[in-house]
N, C-alpha and C positions, 0 to 999 in steps of 0.2 A: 567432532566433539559431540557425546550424544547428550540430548537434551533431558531435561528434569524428568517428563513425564514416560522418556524412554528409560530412564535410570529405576523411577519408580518400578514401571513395571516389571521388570525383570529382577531387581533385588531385594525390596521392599514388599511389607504385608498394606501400606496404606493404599486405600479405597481412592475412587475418584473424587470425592468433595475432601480429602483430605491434601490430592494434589492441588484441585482448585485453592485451596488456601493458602499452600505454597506458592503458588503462582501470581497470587493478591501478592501475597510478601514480596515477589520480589519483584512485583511493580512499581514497587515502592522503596525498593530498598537503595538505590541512588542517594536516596534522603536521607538515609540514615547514615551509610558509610560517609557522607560529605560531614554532616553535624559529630561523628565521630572521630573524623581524622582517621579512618582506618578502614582494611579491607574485610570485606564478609563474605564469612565463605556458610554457604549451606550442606550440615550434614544429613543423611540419610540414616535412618537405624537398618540394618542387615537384617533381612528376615529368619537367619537363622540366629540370630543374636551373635556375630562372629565378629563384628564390627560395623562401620558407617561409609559410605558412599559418599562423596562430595557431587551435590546435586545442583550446587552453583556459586558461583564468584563476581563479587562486585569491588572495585576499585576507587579510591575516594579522586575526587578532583579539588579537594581543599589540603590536601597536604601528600608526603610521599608513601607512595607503594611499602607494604612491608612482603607482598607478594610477587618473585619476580616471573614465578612459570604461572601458567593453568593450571589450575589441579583439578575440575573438573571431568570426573570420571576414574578419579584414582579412589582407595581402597586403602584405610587405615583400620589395623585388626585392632579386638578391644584390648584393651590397655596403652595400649602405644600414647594414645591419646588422653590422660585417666582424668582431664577439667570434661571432654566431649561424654566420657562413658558419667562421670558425678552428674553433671547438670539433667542427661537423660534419666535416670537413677533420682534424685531429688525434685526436679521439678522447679529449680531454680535458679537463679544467675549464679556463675561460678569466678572469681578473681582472684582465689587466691594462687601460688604459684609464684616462681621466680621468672625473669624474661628467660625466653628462648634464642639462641643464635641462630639466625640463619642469612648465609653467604656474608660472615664477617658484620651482620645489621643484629643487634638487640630489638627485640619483637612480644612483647606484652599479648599475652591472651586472654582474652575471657571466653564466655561457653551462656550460651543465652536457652535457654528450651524455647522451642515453639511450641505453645498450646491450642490445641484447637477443641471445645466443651471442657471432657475433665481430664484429655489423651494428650502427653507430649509426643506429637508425631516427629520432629526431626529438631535439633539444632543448629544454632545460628556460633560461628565463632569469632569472634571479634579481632582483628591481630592488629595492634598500632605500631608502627614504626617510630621506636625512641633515638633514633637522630637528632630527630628534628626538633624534638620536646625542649620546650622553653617556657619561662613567664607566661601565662595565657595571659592574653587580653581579657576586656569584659565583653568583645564579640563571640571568642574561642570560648570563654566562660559560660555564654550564653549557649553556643552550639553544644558544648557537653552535655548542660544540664536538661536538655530539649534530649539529646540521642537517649539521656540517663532515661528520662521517663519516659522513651517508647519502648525503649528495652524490654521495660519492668514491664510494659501494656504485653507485650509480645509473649513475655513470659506465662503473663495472667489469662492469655487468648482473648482480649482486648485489641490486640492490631494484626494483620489490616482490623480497618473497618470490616463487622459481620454484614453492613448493608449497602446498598447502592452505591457505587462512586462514582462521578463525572470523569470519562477520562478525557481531560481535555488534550487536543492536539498540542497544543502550545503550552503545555504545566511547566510553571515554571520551578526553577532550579534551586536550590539554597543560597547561589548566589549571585543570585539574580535580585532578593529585597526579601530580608529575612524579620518578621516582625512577630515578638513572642507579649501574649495580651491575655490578664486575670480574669479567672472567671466572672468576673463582671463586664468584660470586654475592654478593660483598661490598660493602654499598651504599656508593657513592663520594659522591654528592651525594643528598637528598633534599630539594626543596622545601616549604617551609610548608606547602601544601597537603596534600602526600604525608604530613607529619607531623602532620598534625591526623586525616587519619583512621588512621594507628595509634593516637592518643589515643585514639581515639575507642574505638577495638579493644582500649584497656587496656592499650598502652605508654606509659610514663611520661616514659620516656629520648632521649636522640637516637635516628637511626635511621643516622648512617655508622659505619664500620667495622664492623656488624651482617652477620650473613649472614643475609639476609631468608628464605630459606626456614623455616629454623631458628628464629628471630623468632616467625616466625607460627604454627607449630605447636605455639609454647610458648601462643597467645595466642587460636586457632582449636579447637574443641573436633572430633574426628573426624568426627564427623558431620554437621558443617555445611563440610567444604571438599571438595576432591574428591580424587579417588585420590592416588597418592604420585606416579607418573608426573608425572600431569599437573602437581600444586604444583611440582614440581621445574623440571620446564624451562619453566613461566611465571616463576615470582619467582623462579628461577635464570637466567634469559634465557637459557636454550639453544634454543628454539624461539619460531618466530613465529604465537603463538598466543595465545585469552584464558581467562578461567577465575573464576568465583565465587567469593566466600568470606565468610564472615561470624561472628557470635554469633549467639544469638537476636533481638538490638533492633538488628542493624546488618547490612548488606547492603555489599560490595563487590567492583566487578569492575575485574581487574588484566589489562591487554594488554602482552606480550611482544616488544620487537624485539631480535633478534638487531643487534650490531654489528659488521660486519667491512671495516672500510675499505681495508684492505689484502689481503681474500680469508681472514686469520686471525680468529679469534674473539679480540676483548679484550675483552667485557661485553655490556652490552644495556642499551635503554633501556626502563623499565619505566613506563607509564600506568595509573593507578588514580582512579577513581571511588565516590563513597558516592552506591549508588542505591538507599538505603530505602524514601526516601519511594516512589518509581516501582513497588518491587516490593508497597509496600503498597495502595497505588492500580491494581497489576493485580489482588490479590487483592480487593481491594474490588469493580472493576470483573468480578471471575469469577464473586460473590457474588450481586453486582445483577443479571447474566444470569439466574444458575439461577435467583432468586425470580421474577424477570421470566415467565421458561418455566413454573414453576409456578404462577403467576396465570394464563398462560395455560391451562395443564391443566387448571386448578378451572374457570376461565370456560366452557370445553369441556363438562367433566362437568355443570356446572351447566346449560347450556345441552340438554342432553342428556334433561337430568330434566323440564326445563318440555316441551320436545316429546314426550317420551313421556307427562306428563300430559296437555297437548293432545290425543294421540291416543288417550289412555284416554276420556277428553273425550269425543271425536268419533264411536266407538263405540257410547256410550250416547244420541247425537242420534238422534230420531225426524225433526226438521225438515230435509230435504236440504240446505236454502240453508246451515242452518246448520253443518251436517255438513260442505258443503264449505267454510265459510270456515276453522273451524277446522284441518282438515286442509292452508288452505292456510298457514295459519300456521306449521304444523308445517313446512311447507317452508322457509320462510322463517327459522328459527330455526334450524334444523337446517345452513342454509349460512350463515351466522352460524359456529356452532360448529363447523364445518370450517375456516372460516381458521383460528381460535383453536388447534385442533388440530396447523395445521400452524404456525403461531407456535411453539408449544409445544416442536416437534422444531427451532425455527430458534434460531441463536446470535446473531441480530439479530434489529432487530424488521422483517426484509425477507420477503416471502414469494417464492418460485417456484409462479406462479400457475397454470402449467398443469398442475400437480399438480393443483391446487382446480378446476380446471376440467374436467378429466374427471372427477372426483368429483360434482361438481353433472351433469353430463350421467349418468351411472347414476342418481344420486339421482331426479333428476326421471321420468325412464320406467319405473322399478324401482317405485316408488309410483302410478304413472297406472292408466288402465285398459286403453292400447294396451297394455302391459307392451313385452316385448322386441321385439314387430313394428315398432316404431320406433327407428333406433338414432342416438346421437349422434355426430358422427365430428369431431376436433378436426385443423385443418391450421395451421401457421405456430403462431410463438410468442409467449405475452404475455412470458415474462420475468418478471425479478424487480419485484414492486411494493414499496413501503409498507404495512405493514400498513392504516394509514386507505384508503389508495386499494383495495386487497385486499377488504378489509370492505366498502365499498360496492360496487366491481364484482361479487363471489359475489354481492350481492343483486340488481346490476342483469342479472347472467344467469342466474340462477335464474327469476326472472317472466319473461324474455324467452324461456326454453326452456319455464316451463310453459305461458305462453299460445301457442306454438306446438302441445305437446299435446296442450291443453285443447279448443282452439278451430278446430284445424289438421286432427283427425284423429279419426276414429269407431273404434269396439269394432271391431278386425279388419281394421283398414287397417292395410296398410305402406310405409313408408316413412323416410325419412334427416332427417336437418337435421343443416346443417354449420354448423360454429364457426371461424371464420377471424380470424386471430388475427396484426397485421403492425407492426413498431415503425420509424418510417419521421422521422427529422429530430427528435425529442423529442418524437412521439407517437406514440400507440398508436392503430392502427386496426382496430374490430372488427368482422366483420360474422357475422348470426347468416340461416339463410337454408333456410326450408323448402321442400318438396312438397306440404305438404296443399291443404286448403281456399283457404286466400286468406284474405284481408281484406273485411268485409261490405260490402257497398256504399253507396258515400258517406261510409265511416270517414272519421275526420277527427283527428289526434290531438291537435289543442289544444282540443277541445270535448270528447273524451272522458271518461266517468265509470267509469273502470275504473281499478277499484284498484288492481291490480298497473301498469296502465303510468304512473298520477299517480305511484307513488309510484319507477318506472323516471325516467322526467321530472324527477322532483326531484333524485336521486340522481345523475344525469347531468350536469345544468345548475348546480345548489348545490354537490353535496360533493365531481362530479371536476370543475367547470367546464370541460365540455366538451359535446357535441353529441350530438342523436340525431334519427336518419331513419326514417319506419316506411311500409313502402309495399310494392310487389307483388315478387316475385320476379325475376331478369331469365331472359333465355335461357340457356342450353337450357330450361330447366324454363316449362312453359306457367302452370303455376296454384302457388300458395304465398306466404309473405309474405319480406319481406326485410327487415332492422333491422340500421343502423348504427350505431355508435357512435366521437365520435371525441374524445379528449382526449388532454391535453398530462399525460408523463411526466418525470420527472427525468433 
């Protein structure tokens, strides 16, 4: 399905702050198809004046669909449609018209111009499914006459708002607490909804003829709402904005729409939400972080202490073999507690691996016996892993740089080995790839009994199910070894 701004450009003459505008609309436009009872579709003018583009579709959640496909990206030539071609052509709301049939449903249309300065850039079409149509309530009563005058703002290039808007993460919905308040901030309608959470906030009473700012500040303690400004011209509806408030046991956030259908201010429609639970469940969820980070810091530390025992250990060895296995342990443990480390500092459980990766590349030469005559040089990037996938790669490059070390290079040789590092269709491709020595002759690595590569092999093939190659070096380099690895990433 291609998208508005893919639509625009290819069929339409409007400019980019022209899409920007549509794009306001229909960040907002949930709002209006719920207060409408009906589905909105967005037209496009055809830049050859041939006809309109449907550049998008909103569906209501207060009553039924009068739209049963997408139309999104379909193509009605002019006249077919003649409320879509009047409203462009006039410049103003179009209702007249008998219903339309479609799939056996009676379907009412209107035709809204979107204005943006003195330009109607595109139309809005209204379609209500008359099924359903009965007696309105005086909530439904309420929802119309709220949809009627932002129409008319839309019309005028009054809505969206031309200026700044809060998007809050959590904006709440139409029916979620719907509360409509005169331009002096005196609430005219308040729905059920709207009333259950002042209950909730310890108003007892109705909430019309009330002036809800004043309401609240009898019922909001100072220090759980926000400045005076700001209460004022959100639950005053003089600005199109939103704003918290709450008690201690209750959390609610209230969004602002100015109304001026005529260009004058006569109230605002004010939306309200109880997101308790949500903000109780971010705090829980900021909770489970930091503990998170800090298991990882203890695992760190602790991980820290067994390797530096190791290498208390390994000091007091008389026997070499044994000397060095334990010291390779210490390696081995020690990159371990480098992912962990950097878990630690992460606000997920994702790592940025090639942080850990030039970590392990000092680590392994800073402890060898080339020391610095060898250096590790890291190109291209792994990216962010998993911690599981993280944890096992630090160990599968850690053996693969020290048996390049180890086995690659004598007391006083220099030399490189690179790290290439490439994420190519949902996999990581690594390749490790020295100048030393080479590979002994006749190596073989499915009969090999070296511990560090059984246990590369396992960690490859088992915990990232992916592959590994171990073989000579290619050109330019005459002599060295070469080791690939390649496994599938999220």
């Amino acid at each position: 399905m291609p998208t508005l701004d893919e639509l625009a450009t290819a069929h339409t003459d409007l400019d980019g702050d022209d899409i920007a505008w549509l794009e306001r609309l229909m960040a907002d436009w949930q709002i209006i198809a719920d207060l409408s009872f009906a589905d909105l579709v967005l037209w496009l003018p055809d830049n050859e004046g041939k006809g309109f583009w449907a550049g998008g579709q909103m569906r209501p959640t207060t009553g039924p669909t009068a739209l049963l496909d997408d139309v999104v990206g379909t193509f009605v030539p002019e006249g077919r449609r003649p409320l879509l071609d009047q409203a462009l052509r006039t410049g103003r709301v179009i209702r007249e018209g008998d219903p339309e049939w479609r799939d056996d449903v009676p379907v009412r249309v209107e035709t809204i111009p979107v204005r943006r300065a003195d330009r109607v850039i595109a139309v809005v079409a209204r379609n209500t499914n008359l099924m359903g149509v009965r007696t309105p309530s005086r909530l439904e009563l309420s929802y119309l006459e709220t949809a009627a005058d932002l129409t008319q703002m839309i019309s005028l290039g009054l809505f969206p708002s031309p200026g700044d808007r809060s998007d809050h993460a959590d904006t709440p919905r139409v029916g979620d607490g719907f509360v409509r308040v005169s331009a002096a901030g005196i609430v005219t309608y308040a729905s059920p909804n709207a009333q259950s959470v002042y209950r909730r906030l310890g108003h007892t009473g109705d909430l019309t003829n009330r002036v809800l700012v004043d309401l609240t500040r009898e019922l909001i303690p100072p220090r759980r709402r926000p400045d005076e400004e700001t209460l004022g011209a959100v639950l005053g509806g003089r600005s199109h904005k939103d704003a918290e408030i709450g008690t201690d046991g209750l959390v609610v956030v209230a969004r602002a729409i100015p109304l001026r259908p005529a260009g004058e201010h006569i109230g605002a429609l004010i939306l309200m939400r109880d997101i308790t639970d949500l903000r109780r469940r971010d705090r829980e969820l900021v909770t489970k972080d930091a503990t998170i980070r800090e298991i990882h810091h203890r695992v760190k530390n602790n991980l820290q202490t067994v390797a530096a025992l190791l290498r208390l250990q390994a000091r007091r060895m008389g026997n070499p073999d044994a000397k060095a296995a334990l010291e390779e342990a210490v390696r081995r443990v020690g990159s371990i507690a480098i992912v962990h480390e950097t878990l630690s500092r992460a606000v997920e459980e994702y790592v940025d691996f090639d942080e850990v990766a030039d970590r392990l590349g000092r680590m392994v030469t800073d402890v060898s016996a080339v020391g610095e005559s060898v250096k590790v040089r890291r190109s291209g990037s792994f990216g962010v892993l998993t911690s599981e996938a993280a944890t096992a790669l630090a160990m599968v490059l850690t053996e693969l740089l020290q048996n390049s070390v180890e086995h690659g290079y004598q007391a006083g040789d220099q030399g490189q080995i690179s790290v290439e590092a490439r994420r190519l269709v949902g996999r990581l491709h690594v390749t490790i790839e020295d100048d030393g020595l080479g590979l002994p002759e006749g190596f073989d690595l499915e009969s090999t009994v070296n511990l560090g590569l059984s246990i590369v092999r396992t960690l490859v093939e088992s915990e990232l199910d992916g592959q590994l190659e171990l073989g000579a070096a290619h050109a330019p380099l005459t002599t060295g070894t070469r080791a690939q690895i390649d496994i599938p990433i999220d």
